[in-house]
Phi, psi and omega in degrees: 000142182280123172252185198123169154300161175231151170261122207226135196293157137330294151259275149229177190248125175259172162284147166250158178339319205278338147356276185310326173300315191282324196201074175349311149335329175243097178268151188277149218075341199273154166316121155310287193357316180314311165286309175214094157019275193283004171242076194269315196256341184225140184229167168294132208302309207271006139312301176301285189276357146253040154091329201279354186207150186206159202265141188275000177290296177297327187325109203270126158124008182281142176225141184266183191280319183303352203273319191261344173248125172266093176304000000 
């Protein structure tokens, strides 16, 4: 486990492209959690400023039930 500050998501923290890029392992969109447990809602700080993790409420291509039914 990474020690340091932490940043703690609105919701939760997916991986982002560039995540993925640094580490095949980390598809972009999927939950950190998946991979690490203890990080659902607070992650490590240095995650965050390099890019590798985004609050999935911000997470550009996630769709939602309003984005596909037109009310």
């Amino acid at each position: 486990m990474t020690s340091g500050p932490r940043v703690t998501a609105k919701t939760f923290w997916v991986w982002t492209e560039t995540a993925a890029a640094a580490n095949p392992c980390r598809i972009p969109g999927a939950p950190v959690e998946q991979q690490f447990f203890h990080y659902g809602k607070n992650a490590p700080a240095g995650w965050l400023e390099r890019e590798y993790i985004v609050d999935a409420e911000d997470y550009e291509g996630q769709v939602d039930l309003f984005g596909v039914v037109n009310l």
